[in-house]
N, C-alpha and C positions, 0 to 999 in steps of 0.2 A: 849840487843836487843833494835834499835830505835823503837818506835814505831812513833814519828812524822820527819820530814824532817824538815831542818831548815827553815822558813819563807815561807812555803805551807803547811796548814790545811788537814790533812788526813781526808777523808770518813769514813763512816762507814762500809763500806765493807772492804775495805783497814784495818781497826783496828781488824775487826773480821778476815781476812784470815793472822796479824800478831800473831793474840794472840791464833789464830785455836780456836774460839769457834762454838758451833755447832749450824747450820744454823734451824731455825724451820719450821716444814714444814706449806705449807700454810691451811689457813684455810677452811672446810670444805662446800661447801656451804648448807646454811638451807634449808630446805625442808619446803616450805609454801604451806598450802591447802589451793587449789579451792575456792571462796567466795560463799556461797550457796547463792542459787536462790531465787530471792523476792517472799517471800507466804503472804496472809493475809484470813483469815479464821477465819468467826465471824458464829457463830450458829444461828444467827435470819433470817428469811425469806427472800430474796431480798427486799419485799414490807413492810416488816417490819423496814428494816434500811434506807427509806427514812425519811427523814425530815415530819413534819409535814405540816409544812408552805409550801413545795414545793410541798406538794400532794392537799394543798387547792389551791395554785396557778394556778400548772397547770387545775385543775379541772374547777376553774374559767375560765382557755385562754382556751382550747376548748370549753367550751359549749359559750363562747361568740364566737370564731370564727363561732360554726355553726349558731348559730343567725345571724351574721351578712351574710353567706350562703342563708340563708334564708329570708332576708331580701330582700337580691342582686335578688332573682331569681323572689319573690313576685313584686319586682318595674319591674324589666323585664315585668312580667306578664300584671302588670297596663301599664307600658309603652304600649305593643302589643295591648291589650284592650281597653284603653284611648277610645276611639268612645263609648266605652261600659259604662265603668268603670263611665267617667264625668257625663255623661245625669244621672246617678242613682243617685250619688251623690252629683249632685243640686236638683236631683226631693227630696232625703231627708231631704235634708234644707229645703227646701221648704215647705216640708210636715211639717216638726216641726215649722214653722212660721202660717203657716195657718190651723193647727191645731186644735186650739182654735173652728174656724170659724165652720168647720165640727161638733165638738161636738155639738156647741149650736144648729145649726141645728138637730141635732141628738137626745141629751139627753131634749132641753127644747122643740123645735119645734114638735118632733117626726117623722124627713124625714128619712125613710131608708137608709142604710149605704149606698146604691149605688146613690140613689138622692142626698142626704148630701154632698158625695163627687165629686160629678159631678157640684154641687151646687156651690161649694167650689173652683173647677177648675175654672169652666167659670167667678167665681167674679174677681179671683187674673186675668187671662189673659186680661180681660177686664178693670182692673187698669192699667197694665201693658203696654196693646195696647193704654189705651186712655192720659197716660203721653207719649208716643213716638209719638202718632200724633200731639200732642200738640208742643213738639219739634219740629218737623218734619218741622209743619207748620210755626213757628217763624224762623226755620233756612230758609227758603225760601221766606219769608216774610223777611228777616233780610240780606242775605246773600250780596245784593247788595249793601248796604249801608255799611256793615263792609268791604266788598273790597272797596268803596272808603274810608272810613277813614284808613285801615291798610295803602294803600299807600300814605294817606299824613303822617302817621306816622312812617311810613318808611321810605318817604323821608326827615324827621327833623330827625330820629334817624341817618341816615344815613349822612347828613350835618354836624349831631353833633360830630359824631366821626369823619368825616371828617376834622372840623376843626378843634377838639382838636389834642391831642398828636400823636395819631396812623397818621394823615395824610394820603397820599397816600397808606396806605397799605391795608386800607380798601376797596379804588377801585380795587385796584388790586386782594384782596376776591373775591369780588364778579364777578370781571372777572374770577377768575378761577372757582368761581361757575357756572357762567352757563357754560363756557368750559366740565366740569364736566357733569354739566346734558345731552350737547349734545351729548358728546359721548360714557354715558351710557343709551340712548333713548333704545334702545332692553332690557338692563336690567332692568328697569321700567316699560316696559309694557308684559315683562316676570311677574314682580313683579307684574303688575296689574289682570293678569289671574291667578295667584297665589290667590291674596285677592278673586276675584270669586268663585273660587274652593273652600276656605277655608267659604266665607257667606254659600254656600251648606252644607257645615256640620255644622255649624250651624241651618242649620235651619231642617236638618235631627236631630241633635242633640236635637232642641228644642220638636220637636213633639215626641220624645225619652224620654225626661224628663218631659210631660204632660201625658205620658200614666202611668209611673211609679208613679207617681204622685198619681195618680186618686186612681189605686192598693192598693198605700202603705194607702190612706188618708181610703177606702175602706173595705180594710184585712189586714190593717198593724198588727193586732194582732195577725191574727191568721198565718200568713207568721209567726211570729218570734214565735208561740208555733211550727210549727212544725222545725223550725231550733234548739229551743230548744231541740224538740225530737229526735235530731239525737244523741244526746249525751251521755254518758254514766247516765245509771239510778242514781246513787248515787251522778252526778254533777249535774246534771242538776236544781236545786234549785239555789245555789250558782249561776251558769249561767245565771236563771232568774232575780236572784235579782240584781247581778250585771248589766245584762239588763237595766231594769229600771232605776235604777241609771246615769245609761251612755247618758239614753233619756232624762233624767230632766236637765243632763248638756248642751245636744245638745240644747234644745227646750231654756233653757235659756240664754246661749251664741247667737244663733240666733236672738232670741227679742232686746237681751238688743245690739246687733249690727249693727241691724235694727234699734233701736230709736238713737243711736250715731251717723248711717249715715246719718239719717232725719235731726238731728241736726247740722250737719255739713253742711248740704246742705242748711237749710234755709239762717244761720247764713253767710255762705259766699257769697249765693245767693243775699243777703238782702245788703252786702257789695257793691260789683256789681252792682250793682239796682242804689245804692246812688251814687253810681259815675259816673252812666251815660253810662254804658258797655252793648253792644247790646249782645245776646243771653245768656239771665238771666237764661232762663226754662231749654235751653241744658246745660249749664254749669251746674245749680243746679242737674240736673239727672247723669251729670258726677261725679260730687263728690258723687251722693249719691251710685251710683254703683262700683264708686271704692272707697270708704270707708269699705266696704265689707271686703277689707283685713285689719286689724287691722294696725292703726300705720302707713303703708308705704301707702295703699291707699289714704286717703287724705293730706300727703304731696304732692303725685305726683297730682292729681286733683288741690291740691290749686296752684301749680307751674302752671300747665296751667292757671287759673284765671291769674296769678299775668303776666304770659305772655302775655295773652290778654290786662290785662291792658296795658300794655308797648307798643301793635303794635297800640292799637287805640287811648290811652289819650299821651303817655308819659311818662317818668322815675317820675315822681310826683308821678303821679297815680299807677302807678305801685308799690313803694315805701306804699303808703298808703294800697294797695293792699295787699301785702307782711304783714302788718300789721295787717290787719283783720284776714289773715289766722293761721298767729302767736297766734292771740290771741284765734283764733278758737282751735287750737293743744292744747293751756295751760289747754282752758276750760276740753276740753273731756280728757286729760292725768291728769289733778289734781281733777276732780269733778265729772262728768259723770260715768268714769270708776270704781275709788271703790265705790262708791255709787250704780253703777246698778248692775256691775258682782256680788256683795255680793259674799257669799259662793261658787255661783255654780262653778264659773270658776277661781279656785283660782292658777295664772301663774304669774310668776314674769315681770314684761315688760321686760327685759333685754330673761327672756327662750320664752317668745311671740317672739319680734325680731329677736331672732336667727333661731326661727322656721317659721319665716317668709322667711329667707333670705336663709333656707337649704331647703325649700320647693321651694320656686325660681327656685334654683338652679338646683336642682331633676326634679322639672315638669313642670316647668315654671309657669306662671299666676293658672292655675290649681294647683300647688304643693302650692305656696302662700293662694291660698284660705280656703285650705282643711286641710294646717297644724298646724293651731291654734285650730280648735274645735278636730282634732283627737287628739292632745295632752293635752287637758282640760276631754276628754273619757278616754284617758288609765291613767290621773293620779287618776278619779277618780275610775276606775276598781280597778288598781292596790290597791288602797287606802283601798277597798272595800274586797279585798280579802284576804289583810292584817290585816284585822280586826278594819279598822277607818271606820266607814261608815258616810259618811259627811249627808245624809239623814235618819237620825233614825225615821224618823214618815211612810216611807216607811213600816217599819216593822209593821205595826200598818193597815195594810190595806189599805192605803190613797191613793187616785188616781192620778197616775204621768199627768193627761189628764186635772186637774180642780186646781188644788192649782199649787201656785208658790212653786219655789224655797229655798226660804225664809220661806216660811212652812213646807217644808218638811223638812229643815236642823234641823225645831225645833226653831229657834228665835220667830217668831210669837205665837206659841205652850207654849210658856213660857210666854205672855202678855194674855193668855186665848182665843186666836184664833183656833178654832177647825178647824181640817182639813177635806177635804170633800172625803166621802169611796169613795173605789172603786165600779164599775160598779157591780160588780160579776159575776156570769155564767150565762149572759144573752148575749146572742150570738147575740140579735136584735141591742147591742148599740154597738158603737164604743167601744173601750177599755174593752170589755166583754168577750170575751175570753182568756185565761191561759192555760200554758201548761196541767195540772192536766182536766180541761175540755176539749179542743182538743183532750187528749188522750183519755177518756172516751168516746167524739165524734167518736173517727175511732175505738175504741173497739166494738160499738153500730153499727155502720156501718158494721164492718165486719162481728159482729153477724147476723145481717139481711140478708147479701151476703150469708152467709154457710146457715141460714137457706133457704133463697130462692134455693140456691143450690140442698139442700138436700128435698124440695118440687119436686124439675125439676126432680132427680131421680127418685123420688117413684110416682110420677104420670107416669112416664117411663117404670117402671117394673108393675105397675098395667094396663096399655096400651099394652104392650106384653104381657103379661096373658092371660089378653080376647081374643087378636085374638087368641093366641094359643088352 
């Protein structure tokens, strides 16, 4: 039998259907089961198998997110209230600057709390009225003569760049400046009944922040026993002490920013002076009230100086100008400042500046003002309740009304400097009332009330008797 062809390769089927072998049958297909379903099944709690780190995490993002909730709706608040809000809290600087004043009156004079503080009113207003007249009167006295020197200095500044590099492009400034101004004449004296509207509240504002004043210099004590009393009984210590503590910071940050503005104001006043620059008195009162804000205040102040020098002497003067105020900055940022703030307002200049430039930002001039001593209070609240008390002679009874700062932190106290007590529960002095007496006061009071009460009864029932 062939099994292969000559010169053609037989298959495999071909070989098996010569040789008849038997064919296999095919194979069976496997039977594969189902892949079972994904389980996972742990015995511990849902809240037990989180992460540790991710339960302290989130614990931290919500409770800052509602903080900052509550921050958002509290600046709303100020914002709506700001008419409210400012006048109280310049009448509180204030009160903490002129302080002092009220006590001596008070404790050494022995003028009643309400003459002391009325006392106390009318001095600062009358400082305050008789440097703006003084002003007042040199700018009106002055005013004539600085417009003729600003325009011949205007006219060389103007020559000057005219003939240097810029060229014509400088006339052609100032041609589109007045262009400018003419055809926003309605938007400038829109802008002028604006400024109008806005001196009325101030001056609404001001008689706002002299009655608060008067109040706080008054019953600033016993105002803050009974805010203390709204508090839970077991806080309320803690509440008070931190209190205190927050006033020795305020009352000190105020002083020592008041004598750095004084200082700013002679020192660049005195500059000015030497060079022959007409409105010495207003420019020294502008630096001194805007020195007020830490830092940014009298940069902006010395800029106008160094301005003025420029429109009435010339880039010389101006240049010299620039110099004095420079040197004014180095004094009060390397000398002044940690030498005076000591302990009480301990802020780094970098978290000042920031708090300078987010309170700006937030409230404008008013957000600037307010946010370097509110930030020198909560660090020392917080400080405080944390268990650093940067004032430990507080604890000791010392009066936050009569000793510095520097006493009470305890440096002095360690040269053998004794600090001076408190008032005690003597309701007739300034700083003489405390929560613990307050309360005692409206316990005694209410006793009286129920018992007058319960006289009005029983003379009542003993009066229907007889006629009956």
């Amino acid at each position: 039998m062939k099994l292969f062809r000559r010169g053609t390769p037989a298959s495999l089927s071909e070989i098996r259907t010569r040789v008849r072998l038997p064919v296999p049958p095919p194979p069976e297909p496997v039977a594969v089961a189902p892949a079972p379903a994904f389980s996972y099944s742990d015995p511990r709690p849902a809240d037990q198998a989180i992460p540790f780190a991710l339960k302290v995490s989130a614990g931290i993002a919500w409770r800052v997110v509602v903080i900052a909730i509550a921050l958002y709706g509290l600046g709303m608040i100020i914002g709506r209230t700001s008419s409210v809000v400012i006048p109280v809290a310049v009448a509180l600087l204030l009160t903490a600057l002129t302080m002092p004043l009220a006590v001596l009156l008070n404790h050494r004079l022995h003028f009643p709390r309400g003459l002391a503080a009325i006392t106390t009113l009318l001095v600062s207003v009358g400082v305050v009225a008789g440097l703006l007249t003084l002003a007042g009167n040199q700018i009106v006295i002055g005013v004539q003569g600085l417009s003729t020197s600003a325009g011949l200095g205007l006219s060389q500044i103007q020559a000057w760049l005219s003939n240097g590099p810029l060229g014509g492009q400088i006339d052609e400034a100032i041609n589109q400046g007045r262009a400018w101004v003419q055809s926003h004449a309605g938007d400038l004296t829109s802008g002028a009944l604006s400024a109008g509207q806005t001196a009325g509240n101030l001056a609404v504002g001001a008689i706002m922040t002299m009655f608060a004043m008067f109040f706080f210099l008054a019953d600033g004590d016993r105002m803050w026993s009974w805010c203390v009393g709204l508090a839970p009984k077991q806080v309320r210590e803690p509440v008070h002490e931190a209190g205190r503590r927050a006033w020795v910071t305020l009352s000190s940050y105020v002083k020592t920013q008041v004598l750095v503005a004084g200082v700013d104001a002679v020192f660049i006043s005195l500059g000015a002076f030497l060079l022959g620059l007409p409105l010495v008195i207003p420019l020294g009162l502008i630096v001194f009230f805007a020195s007020a804000i830490p830092m940014v205040g009298a940069v902006v102040s010395g800029a106008l100086a160094v301005l003025l020098a420029l429109v009435v002497k010339g880039p010389l003067a101006s240049l010299i100008m620039l110099g004095v105020v420079l040197a004014v900055q180095q004094i009060e940022g390397n000398l002044l400042q940690p030498i005076l703030m000591s302990k009480a307002v301990s802020l780094h200049p970098l978290a000042t500046l920031l708090g300078v430039a987010v309170g700006s930002y937030l409230f404008g001039i008013a957000g600037a003002l307010f946010a370097v001593p509110l930030m020198a209070i909560t660090n020392t609240v917080v400080l405080y309740l944390n268990g650093h008390d940067k004032f430990p002679m507080l604890g000791q009874d010392a009066s936050i009304l009569t000793n510095s700062a520097k006493k009470l932190s305890g440096d002095a106290a360690e040269r053998d400097e004794a600090v001076t007590p408190g008032a005690g529960d003597n309701d007739k002095l300034i700083g003489g009332i405390n929560p613990e007496a307050h309360e005692r006061e409206q316990q005694a009071e209410d006793a009286a009330a129920e018992a007058a009460t319960h006289d009005e009864t029983v003379d009542s029932e003993g009066t229907v008797e007889k006629r009956s």
